[in-house]
RODOKE-192285 format. One record per residue: residue in three letters; y, z, x of N, C-alpha, C in turn. Coordinates in Angstrom, 2 decimals, decimal comma. Example, Ala and Ser with C-alpha at 12.3 -4.5 7.8 and 13.67 -1.06 7.14 Angstrom:
BEGIN
R   resn       n_Y       n_Z       n_X      ca_Y      ca_Z      ca_X       c_Y       c_Z       c_X
R    ALA     -5,69      7,80     13,19     -4,50      7,80     12,30     -3,30      7,80     13,20
R    SER     -2,25      7,08     12,85     -1,06      7,14     13,67      0,03      7,87     12,90
//
This chain:
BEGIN
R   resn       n_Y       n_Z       n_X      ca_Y      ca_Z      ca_X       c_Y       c_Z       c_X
R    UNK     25,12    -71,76    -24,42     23,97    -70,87    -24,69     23,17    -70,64    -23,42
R    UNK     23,02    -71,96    -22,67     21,97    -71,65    -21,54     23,21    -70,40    -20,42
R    UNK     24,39    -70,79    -20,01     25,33    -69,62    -19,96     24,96    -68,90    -19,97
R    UNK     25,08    -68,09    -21,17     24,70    -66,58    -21,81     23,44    -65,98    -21,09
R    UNK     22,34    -67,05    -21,21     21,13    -66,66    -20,87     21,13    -66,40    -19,13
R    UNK     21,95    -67,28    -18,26     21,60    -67,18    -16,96     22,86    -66,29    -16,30
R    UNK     23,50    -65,66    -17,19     24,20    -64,80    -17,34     23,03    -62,90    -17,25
R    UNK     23,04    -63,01    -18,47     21,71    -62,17    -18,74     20,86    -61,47    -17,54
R    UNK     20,35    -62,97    -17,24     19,33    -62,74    -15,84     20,24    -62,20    -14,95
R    UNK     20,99    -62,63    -14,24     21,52    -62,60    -13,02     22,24    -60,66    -13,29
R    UNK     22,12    -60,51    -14,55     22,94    -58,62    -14,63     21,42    -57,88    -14,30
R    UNK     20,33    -58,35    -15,51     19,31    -57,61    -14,85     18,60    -57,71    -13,47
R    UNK     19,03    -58,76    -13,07     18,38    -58,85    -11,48     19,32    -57,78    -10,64
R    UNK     20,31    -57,99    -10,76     21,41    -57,11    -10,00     20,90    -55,52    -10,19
R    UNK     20,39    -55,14    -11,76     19,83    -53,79    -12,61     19,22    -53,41    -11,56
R    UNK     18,50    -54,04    -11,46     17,19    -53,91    -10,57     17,52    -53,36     -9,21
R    UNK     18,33    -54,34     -8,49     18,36    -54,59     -7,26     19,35    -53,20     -7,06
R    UNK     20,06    -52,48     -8,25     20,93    -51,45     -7,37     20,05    -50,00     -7,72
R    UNK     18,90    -50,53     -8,50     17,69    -49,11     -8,73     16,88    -48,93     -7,76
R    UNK     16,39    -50,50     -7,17     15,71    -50,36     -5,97     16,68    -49,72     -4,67
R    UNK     18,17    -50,04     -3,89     18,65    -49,22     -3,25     19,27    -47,91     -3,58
R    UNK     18,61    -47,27     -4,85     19,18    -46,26     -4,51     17,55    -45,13     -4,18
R    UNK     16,95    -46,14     -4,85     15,75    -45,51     -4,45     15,43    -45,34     -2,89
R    UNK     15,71    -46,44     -1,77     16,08    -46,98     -0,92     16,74    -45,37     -0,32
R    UNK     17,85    -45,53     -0,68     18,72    -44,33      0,10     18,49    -42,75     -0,31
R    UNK     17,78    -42,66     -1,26     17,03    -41,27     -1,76     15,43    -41,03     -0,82
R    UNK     15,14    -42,05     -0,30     13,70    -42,09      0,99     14,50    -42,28      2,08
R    UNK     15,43    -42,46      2,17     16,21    -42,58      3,42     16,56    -40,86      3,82
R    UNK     17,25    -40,51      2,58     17,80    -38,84      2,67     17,05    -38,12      2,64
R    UNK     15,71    -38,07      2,17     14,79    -36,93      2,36     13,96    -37,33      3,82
R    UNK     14,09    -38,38      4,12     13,68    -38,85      5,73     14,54    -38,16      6,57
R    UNK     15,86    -37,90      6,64     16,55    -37,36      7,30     16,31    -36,13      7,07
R    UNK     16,44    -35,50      6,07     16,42    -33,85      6,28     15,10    -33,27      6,78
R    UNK     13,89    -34,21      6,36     12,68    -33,32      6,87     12,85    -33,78      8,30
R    UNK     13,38    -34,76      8,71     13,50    -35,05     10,55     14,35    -33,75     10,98
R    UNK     15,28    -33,55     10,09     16,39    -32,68     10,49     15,83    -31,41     10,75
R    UNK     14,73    -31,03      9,61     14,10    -29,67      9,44     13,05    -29,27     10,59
R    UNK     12,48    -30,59     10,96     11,85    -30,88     11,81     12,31    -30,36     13,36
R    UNK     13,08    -31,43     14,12     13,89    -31,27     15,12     14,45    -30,06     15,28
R    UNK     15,91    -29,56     14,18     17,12    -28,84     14,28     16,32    -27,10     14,24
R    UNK     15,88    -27,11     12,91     15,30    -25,64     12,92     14,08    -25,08     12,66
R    UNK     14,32    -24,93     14,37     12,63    -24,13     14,93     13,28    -23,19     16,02
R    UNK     12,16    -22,27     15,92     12,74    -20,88     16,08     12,84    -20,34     17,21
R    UNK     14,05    -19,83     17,85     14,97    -19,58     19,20     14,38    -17,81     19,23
R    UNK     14,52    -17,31     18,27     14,95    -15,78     18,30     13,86    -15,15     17,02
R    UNK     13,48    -14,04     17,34     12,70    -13,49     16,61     13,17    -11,95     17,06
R    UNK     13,74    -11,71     15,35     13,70     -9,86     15,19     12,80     -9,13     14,55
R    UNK     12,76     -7,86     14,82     12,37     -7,03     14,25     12,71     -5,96     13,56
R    UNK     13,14     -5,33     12,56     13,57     -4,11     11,82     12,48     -3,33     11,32
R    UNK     13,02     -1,90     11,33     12,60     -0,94     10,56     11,31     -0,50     11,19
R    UNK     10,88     -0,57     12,22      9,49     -0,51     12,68      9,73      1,07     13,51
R    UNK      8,52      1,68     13,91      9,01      3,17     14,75      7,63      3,32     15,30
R    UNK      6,23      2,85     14,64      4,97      3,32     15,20      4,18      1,98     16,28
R    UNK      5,00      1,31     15,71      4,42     -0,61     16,43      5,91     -0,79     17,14
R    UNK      5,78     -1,58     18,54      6,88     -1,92     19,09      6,82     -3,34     18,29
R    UNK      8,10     -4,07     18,24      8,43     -5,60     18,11      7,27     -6,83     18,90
R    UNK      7,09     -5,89     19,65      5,85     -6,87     20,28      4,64     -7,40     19,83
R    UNK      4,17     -6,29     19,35      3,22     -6,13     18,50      3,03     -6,47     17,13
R    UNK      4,36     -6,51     16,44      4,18     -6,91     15,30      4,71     -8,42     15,18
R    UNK      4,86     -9,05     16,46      5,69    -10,41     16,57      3,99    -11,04     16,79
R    UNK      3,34    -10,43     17,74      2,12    -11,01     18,11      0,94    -10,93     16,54
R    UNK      1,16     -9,88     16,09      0,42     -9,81     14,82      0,78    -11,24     13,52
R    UNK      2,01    -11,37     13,51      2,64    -12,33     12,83      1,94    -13,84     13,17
R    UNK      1,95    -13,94     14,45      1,34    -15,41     15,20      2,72    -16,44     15,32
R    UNK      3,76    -15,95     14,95      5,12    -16,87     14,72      5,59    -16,52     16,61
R    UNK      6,04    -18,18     16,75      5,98    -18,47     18,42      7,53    -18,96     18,27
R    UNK      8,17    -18,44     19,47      9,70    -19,66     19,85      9,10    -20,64     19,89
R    UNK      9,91    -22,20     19,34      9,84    -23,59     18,70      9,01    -23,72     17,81
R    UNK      8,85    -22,76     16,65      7,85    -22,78     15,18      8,75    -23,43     14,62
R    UNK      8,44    -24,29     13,31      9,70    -24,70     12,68      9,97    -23,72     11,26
R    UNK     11,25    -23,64     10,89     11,56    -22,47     10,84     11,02    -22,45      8,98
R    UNK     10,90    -23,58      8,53     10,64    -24,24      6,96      9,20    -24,44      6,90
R    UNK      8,57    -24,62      7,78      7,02    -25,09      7,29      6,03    -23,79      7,74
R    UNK      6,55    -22,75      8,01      5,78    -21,65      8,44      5,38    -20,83      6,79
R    UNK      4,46    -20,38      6,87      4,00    -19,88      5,22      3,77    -18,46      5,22
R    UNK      4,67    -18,06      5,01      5,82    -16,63      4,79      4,73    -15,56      4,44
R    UNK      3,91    -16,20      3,33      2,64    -15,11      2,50      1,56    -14,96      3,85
R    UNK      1,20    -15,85      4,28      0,03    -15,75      5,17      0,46    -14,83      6,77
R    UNK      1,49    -15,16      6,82      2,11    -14,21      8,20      2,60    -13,03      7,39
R    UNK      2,77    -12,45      6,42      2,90    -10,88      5,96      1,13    -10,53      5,75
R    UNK      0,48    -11,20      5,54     -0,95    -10,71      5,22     -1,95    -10,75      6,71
R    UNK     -1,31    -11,43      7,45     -1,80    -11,09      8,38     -1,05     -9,82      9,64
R    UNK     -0,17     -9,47      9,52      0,77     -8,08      9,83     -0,22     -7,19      9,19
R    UNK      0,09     -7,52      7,86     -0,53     -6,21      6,99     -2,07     -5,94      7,61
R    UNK     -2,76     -7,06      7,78     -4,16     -6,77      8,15     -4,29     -6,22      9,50
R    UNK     -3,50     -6,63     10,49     -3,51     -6,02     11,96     -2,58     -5,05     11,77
R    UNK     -1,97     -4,03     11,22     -1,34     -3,39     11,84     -1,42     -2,44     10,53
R    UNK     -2,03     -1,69     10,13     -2,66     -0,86      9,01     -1,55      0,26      8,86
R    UNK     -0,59      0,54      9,92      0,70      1,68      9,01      1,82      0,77      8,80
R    UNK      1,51     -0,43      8,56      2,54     -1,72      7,84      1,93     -1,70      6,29
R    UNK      3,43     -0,75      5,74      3,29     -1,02      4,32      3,99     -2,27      3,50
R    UNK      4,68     -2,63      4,13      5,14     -3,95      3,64      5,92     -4,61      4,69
R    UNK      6,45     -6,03      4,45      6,85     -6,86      5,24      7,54     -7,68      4,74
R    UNK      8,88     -8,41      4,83      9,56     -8,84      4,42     10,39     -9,70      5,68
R    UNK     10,27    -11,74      5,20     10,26    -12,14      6,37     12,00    -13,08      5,80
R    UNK     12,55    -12,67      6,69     13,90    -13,49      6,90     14,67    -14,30      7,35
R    UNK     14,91    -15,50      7,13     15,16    -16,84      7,83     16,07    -16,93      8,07
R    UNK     17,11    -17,12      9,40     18,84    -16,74      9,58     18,78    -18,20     10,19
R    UNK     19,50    -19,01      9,53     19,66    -20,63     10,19     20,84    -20,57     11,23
R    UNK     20,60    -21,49     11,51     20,07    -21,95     12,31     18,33    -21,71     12,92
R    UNK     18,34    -20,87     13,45     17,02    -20,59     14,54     16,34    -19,18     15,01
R    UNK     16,70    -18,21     13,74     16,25    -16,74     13,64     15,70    -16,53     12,75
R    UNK     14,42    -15,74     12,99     13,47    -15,26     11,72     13,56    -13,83     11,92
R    UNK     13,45    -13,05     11,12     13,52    -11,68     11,06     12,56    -10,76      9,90
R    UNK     11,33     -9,71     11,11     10,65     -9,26     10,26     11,39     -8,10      9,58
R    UNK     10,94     -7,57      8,63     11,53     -6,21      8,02     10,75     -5,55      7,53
R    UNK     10,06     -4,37      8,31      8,88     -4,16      7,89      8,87     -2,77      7,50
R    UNK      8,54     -1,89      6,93      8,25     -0,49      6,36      6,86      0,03      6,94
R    UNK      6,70      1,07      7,17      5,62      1,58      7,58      5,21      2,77      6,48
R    UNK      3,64      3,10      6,74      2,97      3,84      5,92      3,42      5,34      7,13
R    UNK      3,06      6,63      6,35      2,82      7,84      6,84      1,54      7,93      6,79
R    UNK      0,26      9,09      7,26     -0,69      8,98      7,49     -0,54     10,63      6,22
R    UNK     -1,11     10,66      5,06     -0,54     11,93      4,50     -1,57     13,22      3,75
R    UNK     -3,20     11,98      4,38     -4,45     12,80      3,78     -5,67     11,69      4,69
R    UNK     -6,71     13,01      5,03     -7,87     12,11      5,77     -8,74     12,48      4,82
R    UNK     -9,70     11,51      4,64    -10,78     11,75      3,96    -11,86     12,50      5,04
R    UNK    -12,37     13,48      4,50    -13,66     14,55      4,98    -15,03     13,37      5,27
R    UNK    -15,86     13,31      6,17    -17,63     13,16      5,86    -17,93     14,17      4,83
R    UNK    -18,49     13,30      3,58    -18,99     13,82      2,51    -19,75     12,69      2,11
R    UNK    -21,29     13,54      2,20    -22,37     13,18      1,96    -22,97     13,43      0,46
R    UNK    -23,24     12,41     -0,53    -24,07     12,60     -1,59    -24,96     12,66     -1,54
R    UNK    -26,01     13,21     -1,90    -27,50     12,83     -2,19    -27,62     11,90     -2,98
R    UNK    -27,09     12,00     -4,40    -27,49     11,11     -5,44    -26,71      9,79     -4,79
R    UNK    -25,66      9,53     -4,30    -25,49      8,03     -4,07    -25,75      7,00     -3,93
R    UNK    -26,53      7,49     -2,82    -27,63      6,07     -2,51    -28,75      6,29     -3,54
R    UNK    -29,59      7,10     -4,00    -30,25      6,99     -4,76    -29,88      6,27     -6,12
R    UNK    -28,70      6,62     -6,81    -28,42      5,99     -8,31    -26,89      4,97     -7,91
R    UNK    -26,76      4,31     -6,75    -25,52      3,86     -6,43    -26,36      2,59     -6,69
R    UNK    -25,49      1,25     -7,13    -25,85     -0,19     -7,16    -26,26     -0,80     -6,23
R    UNK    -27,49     -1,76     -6,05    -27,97     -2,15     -4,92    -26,83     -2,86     -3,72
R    UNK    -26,09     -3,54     -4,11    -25,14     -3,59     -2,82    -23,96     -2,56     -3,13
R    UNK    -24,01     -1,64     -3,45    -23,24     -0,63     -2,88    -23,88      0,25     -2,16
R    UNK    -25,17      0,65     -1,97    -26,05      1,59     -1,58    -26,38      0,82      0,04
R    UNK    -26,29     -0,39      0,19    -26,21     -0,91      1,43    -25,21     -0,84      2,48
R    UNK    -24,09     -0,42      1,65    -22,62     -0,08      2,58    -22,54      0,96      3,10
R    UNK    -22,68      1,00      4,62    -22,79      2,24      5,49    -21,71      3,38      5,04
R    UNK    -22,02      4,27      4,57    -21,10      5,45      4,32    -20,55      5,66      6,04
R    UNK    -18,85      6,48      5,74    -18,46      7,01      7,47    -18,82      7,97      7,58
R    UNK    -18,90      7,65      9,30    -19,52      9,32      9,78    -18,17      9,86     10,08
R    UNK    -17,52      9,53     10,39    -15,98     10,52     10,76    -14,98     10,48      9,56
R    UNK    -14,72     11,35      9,89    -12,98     11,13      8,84    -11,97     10,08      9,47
R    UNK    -11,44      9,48      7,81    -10,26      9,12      8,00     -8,86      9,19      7,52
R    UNK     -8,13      8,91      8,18     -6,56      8,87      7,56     -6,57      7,88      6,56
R    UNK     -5,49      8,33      5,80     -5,17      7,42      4,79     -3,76      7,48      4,26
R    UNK     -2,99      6,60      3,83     -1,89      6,71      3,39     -1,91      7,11      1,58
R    UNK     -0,31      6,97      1,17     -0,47      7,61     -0,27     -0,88      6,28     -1,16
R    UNK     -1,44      5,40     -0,82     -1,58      4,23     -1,43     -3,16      4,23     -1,48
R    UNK     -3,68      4,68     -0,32     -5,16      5,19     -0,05     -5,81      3,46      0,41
R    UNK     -5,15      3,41      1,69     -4,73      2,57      2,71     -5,39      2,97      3,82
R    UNK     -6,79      2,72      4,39     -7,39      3,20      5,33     -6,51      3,31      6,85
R    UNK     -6,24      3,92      7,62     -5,30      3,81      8,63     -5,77      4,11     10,05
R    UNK     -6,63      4,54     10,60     -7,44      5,08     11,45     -8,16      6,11     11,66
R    UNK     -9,00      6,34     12,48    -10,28      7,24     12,11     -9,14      9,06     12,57
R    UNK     -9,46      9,60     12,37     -9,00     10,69     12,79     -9,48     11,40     14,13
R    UNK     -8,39     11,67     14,58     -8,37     12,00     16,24     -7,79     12,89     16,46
R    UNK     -8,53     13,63     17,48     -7,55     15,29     18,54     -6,15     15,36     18,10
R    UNK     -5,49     13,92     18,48     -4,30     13,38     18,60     -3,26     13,57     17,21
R    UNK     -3,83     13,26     16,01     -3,57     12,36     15,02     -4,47     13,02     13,76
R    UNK     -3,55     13,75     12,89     -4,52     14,61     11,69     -3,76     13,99     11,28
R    UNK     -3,87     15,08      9,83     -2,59     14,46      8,66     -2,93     15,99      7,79
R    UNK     -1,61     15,83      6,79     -1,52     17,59      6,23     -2,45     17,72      5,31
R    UNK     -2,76     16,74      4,60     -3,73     17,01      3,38     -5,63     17,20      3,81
R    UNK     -6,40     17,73      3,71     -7,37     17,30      3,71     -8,59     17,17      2,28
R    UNK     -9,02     15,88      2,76     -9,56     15,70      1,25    -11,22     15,78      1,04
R    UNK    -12,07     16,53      0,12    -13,52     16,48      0,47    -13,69     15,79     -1,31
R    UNK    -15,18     15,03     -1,13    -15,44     14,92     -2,25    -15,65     13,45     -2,54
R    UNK    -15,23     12,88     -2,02    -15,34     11,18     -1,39    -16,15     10,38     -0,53
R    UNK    -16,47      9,59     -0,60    -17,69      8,76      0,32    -17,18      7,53      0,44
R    UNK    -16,61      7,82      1,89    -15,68      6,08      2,16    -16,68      5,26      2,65
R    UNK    -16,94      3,95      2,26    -17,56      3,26      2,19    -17,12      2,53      3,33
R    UNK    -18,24      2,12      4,05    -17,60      0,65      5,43    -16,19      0,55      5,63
R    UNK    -15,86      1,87      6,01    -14,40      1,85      6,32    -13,88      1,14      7,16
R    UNK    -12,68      0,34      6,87    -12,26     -0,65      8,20    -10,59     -0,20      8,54
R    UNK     -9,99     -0,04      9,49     -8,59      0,13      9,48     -7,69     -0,97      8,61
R    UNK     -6,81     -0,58      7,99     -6,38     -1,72      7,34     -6,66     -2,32      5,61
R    UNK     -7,78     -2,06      5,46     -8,56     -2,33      4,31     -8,21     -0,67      3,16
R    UNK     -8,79     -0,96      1,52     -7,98     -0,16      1,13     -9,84      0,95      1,18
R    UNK     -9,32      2,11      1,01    -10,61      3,24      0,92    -11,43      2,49     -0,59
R    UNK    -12,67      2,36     -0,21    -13,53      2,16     -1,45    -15,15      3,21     -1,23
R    UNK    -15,03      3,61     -2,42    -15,87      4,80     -2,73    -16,98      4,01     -3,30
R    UNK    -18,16      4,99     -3,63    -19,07      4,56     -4,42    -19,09      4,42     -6,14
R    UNK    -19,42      3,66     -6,63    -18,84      3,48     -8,17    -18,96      4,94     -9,68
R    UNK    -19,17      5,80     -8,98    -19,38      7,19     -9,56    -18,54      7,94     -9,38
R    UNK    -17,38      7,41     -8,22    -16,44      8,13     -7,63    -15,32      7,78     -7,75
R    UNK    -15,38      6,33     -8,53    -13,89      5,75     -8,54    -12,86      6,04     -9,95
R    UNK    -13,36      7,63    -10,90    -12,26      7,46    -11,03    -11,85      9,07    -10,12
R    UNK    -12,54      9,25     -9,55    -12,52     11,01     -8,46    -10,96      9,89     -7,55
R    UNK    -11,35      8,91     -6,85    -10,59      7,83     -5,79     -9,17      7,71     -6,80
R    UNK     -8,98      7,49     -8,11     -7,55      6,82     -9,14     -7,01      8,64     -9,15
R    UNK     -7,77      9,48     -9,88     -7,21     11,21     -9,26     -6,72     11,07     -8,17
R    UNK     -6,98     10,88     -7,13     -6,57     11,32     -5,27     -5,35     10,41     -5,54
R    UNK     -5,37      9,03     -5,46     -4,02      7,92     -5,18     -2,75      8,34     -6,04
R    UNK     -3,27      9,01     -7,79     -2,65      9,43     -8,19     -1,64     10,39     -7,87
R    UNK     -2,37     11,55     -7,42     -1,99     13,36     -7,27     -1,11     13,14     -5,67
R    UNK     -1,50     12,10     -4,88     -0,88     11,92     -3,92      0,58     11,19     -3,80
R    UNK      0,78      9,89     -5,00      1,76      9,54     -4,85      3,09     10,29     -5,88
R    UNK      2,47     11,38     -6,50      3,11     12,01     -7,33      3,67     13,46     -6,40
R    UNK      2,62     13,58     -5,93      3,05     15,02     -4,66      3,85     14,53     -3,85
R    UNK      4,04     13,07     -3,12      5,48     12,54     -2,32      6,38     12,39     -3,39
R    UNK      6,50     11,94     -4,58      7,47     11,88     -5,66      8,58     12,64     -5,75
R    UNK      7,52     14,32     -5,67      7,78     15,39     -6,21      8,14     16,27     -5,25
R    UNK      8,13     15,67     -3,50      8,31     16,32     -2,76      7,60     17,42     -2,37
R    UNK      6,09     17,50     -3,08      5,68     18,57     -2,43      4,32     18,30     -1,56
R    UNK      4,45     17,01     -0,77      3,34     16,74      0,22      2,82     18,02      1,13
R    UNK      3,94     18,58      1,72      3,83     19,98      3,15      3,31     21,01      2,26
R    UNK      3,25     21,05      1,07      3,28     22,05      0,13      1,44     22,46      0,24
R    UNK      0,99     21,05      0,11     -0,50     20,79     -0,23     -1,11     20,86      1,49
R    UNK     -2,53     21,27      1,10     -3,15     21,67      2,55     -5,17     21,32      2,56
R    UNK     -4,91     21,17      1,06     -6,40     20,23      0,78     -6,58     19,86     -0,31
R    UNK     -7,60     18,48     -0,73     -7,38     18,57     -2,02     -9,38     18,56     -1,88
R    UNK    -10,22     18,96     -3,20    -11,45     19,18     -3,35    -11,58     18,02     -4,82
R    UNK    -12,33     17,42     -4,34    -12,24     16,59     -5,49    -14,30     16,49     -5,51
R    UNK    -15,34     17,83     -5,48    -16,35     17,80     -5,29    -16,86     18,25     -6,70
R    UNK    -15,66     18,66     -7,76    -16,25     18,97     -8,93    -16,21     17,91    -10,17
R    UNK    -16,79     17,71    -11,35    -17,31     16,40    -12,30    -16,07     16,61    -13,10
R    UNK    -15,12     17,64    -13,26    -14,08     17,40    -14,42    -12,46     17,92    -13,77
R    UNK    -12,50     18,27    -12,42    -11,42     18,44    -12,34    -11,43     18,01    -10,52
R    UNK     -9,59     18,34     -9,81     -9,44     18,55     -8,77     -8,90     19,98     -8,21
R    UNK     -8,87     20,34     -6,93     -8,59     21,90     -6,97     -7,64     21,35     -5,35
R    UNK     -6,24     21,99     -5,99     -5,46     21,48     -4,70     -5,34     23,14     -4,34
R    UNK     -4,68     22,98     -2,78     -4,80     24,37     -1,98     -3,11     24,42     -2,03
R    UNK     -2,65     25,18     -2,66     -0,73     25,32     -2,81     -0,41     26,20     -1,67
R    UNK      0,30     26,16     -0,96      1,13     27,11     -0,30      0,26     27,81      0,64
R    UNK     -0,87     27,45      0,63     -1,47     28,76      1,92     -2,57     29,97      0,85
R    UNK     -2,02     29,62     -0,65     -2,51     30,93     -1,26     -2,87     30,63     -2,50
R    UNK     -2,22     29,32     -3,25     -3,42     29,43     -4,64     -4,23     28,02     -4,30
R    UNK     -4,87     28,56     -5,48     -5,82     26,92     -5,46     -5,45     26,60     -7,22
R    UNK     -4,97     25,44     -7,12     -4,51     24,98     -8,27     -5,80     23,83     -8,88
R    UNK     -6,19     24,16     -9,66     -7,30     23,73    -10,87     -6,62     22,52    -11,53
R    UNK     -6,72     21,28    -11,48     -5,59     20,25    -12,16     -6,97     19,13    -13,03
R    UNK     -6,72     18,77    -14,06     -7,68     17,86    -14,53     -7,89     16,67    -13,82
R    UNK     -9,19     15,42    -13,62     -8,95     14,60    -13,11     -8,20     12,88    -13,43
R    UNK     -7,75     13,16    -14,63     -7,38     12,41    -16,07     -6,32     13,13    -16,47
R    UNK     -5,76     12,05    -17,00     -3,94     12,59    -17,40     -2,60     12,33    -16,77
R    UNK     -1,84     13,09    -17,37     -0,47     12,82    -16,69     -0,35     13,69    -16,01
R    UNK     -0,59     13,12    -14,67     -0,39     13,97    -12,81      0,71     14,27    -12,93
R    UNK      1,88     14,11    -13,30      3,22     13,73    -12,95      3,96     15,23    -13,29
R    UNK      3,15     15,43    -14,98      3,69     16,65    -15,71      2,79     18,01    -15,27
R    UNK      1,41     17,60    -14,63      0,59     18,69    -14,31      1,62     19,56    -12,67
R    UNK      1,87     18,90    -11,96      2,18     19,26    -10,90      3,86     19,92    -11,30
R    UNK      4,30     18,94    -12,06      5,68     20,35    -12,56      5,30     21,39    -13,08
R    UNK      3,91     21,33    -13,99      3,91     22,54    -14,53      3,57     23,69    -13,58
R    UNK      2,77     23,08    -12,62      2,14     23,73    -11,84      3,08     24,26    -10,37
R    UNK      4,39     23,67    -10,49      5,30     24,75     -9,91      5,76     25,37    -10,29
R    UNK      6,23     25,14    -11,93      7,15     25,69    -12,37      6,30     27,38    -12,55
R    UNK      4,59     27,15    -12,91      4,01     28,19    -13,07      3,96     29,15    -11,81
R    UNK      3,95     28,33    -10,46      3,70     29,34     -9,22      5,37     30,09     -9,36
R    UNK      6,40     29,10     -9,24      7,69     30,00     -8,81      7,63     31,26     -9,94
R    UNK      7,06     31,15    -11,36      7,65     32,06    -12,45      6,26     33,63    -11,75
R    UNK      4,84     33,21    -11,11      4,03     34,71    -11,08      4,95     35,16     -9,50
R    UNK      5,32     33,57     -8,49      5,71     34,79     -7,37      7,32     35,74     -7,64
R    UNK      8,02     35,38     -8,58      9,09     36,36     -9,21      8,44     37,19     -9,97
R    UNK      7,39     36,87    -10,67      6,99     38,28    -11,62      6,29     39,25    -10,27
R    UNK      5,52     39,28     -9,23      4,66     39,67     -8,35      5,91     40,44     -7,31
R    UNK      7,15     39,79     -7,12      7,91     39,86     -6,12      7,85     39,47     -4,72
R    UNK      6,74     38,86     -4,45      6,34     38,04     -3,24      5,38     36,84     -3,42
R    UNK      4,48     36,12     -2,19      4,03     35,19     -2,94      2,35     35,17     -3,68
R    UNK      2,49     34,98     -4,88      1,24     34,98     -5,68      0,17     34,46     -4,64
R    UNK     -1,05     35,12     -4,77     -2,31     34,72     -4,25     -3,42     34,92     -5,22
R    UNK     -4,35     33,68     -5,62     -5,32     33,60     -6,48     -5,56     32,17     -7,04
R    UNK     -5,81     31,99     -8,58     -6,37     30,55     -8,98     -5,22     30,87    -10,13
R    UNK     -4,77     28,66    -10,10     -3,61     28,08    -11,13     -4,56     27,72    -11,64
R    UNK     -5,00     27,86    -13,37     -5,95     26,69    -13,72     -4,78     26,31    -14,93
R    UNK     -5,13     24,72    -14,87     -4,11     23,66    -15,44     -5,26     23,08    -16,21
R    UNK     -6,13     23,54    -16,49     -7,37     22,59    -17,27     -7,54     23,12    -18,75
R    UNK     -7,48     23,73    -19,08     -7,47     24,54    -20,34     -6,63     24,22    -21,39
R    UNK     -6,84     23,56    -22,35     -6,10     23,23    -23,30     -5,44     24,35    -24,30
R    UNK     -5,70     25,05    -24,90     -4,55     26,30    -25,17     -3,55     26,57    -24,04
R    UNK     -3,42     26,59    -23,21     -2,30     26,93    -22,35     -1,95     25,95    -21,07
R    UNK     -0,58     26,22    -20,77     -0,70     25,18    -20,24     -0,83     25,84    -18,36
R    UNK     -0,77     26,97    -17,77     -1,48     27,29    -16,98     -1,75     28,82    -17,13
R    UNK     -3,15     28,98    -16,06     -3,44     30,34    -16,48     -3,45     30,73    -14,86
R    UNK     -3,38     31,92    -14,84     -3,09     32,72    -13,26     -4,39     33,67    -13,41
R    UNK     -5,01     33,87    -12,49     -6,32     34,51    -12,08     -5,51     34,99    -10,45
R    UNK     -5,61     35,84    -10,37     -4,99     36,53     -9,04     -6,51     37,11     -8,22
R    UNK     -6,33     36,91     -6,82     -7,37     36,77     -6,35     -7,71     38,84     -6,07
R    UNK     -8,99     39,14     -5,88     -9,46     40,34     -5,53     -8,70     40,75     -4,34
R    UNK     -7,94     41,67     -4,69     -7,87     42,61     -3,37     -8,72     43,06     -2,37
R    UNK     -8,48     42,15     -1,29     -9,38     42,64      0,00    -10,34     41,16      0,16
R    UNK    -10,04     40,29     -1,24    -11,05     39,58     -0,88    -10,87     37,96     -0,60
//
């Protein structure tokens, strides 16, 4: 009997003793790989893709990622948000780890595809919220992408096709997204809208201003010759088909190209043609 018993002991002591080395060699193996991760891969080579307005230089220096970074403990989110913040026609970023000892940015850039006008409210500051009424409105125009992505102030150099009135960019910063005054933001969800639906739809070159200065609608400038009347609410998506499908059908009825007002606001129809005064 005593046998049995010192039998017993001597299996669970052994139990023990092969739980403790394996525990043993499982702190041993993750000791090695973070030494390994440590030492082996840190970073030799740094690429760049897809870039055309920023050289590699620039967006390597924006990143803050140095030859001998290690290539595992670098934090992927904070070096795309800081690209994105320095380098404002970086629409996205996408970072790629090639082991051994290569990281690779992949970055997309914004187009510049509408500037916002100086447009001054009266009522703003007067009925705007006390810290919104403190935020320096801009004195210049700016660019903006179709995301409505502040991008730089507008220059001799550097327009863009759309121009937009009707907006009050607030403490504009490069980089940061356009913020209006709170009377204006859903005039600001119209613009981001009508814009990413006009690249959709392919007809960005098409458009030449948009007026977003009236309380129930927007009035885009088509072709050189109408001004299209579009609600500021709704489905953008179907207004702007209708609203070609309506220009191509008056410049075949006219035989050249229609000049006057698309209005798309009117609920009995779905557009109406007002042709502008002769001579005027």
């Amino acid at each position: 009997m005593a046998s049995v018993r010192h039998n017993r002991k001597r299996k669970r002591r052994r139990s023990r003793l092969g739980v403790l080395f394996k525990l043993l060699c499982l702190a041993a193996l993750v000791a090695a790989l973070t030494f390994g991760a440590t030492v082996f891969f840190q970073v030799e080579t740094i690429a760049v893709t897809g870039n055309s307005r920023y050289t590699q230089d620039e967006i390597i220096a924006a990143s803050g990622v140095q030859v001998g970074d290690n290539l595992f403990r670098m934090n992927k989110k904070q070096i795309s948000q800081e690209i994105l913040h320095q380098l404002p026609y970086v629409e996205s970023v996408s970072i790629l780890r090639g082991l051994p000892s290569t990281i690779t940015f992949q970055v997309t850039e914004w187009d510049a595809v509408a500037q916002v006008e100086v447009y001054a409210q009266e009522q703003t500051e007067e009925s705007g919220e006390e810290g919104e009424s403190q935020q320096a409105a801009a004195k210049e125009a700016w660019l903006i992408s179709v995301g409505g992505k502040l991008l730089e102030p507008v220059s001799a150099s550097h327009t863009a096709p759309i121009s937009v009135t009707g907006l009050t960019a607030l403490a504009p910063e490069a980089g940061s997204m356009l913020a209006v005054p709170q009377d204006q933001q859903s005039k600001l969800t119209a613009l981001t809208n009508v814009l990413e639906q006009l690249q959709q739809q392919g007809m960005i070159s098409r458009v030449s201003s948009i007026d977003l200065t009236h309380v129930s609608c927007m009035v885009l400038r088509l072709d050189g010759s109408i001004d299209a009347k579009l609600p500021l609410t709704g489905d953008t998506a179907y207004y702007l088909r209708a609203l070609n499908a309506a220009v191509e059908e008056e410049n075949r009825r006219r035989g050249g190209q229609a000049v006057g007002i698309m209005d798309l606001t009117q609920k009995e129809y779905t557009a109406i043609f007002t042709p502008a005064e002769s001579g005027g």
